[in-house]
C-alpha positions in Angstrom: 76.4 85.3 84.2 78.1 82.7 85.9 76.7 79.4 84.1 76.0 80.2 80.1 75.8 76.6 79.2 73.2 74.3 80.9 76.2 71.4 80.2 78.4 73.3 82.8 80.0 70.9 85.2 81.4 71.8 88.1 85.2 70.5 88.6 85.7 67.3 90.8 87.4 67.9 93.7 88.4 64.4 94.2 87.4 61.4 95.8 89.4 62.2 99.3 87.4 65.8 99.0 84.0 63.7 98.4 84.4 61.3 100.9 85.4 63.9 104.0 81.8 65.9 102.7 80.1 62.8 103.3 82.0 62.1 106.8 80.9 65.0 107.9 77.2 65.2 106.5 76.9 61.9 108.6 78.6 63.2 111.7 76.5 66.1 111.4 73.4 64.3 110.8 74.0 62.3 113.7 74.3 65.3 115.9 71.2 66.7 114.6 69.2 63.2 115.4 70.8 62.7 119.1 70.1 66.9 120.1 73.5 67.8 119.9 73.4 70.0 117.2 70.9 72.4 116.0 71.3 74.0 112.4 71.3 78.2 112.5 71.2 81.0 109.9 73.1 82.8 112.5 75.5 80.3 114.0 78.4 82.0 114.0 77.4 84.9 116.3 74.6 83.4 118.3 74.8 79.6 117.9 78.2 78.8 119.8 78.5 75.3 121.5 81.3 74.4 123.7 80.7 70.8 123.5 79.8 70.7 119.6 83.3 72.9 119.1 85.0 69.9 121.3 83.3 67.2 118.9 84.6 69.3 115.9 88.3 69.5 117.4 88.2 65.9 118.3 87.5 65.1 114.9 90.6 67.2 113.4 88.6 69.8 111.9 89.4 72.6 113.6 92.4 74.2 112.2 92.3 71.6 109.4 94.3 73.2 107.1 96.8 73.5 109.8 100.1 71.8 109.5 100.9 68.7 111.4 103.6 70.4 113.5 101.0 72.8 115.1 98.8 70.4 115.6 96.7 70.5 112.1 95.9 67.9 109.9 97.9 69.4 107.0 94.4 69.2 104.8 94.0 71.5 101.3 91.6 74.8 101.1 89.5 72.7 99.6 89.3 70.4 102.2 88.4 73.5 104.6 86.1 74.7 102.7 84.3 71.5 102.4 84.2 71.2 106.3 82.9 75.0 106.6 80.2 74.7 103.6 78.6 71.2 105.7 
């Protein structure tokens, strides 16, 4: 079992980690409200957008992880993973 003590804390990522998950809560949040996004269990075989995939590029987090000289942002794993679990 993964959690044997109820005190268990999960590491801090840090605060640059926290504040791109929020970022992107609201930018997806805000696509939820204006009809540009709709949440799927399925999204990654049946819910493909064009447009939303152009928001997400214009934003830098396609290829996040990338480095700068291919046109990445140079972010951590964590940082990716944080974008792909919002």
């Amino acid at each position: 079992m993964l959690f044997l003590s109820p005190d268990f804390e999960l590491p801090r990522l840090g605060e640059g980690v926290d504040a791109l998950r929020q970022r992107v809560r609201e930018f997806l949040a805000e696509a939820v409200h204006a009809g540009r996004f709709t949440p799927c269990c399925n999204s990654w075989t049946e819910g493909f957008s064009a447009d939303f995939s152009r928001r997400l590029g214009a934003m830098g987090w396609i290829g996040h992880h990338w480095p700068r000289e291919y046109g990445g942002q140079g972010g951590s794993p964590f940082e990716t993973l944080t974008i792909n679990e919002e």
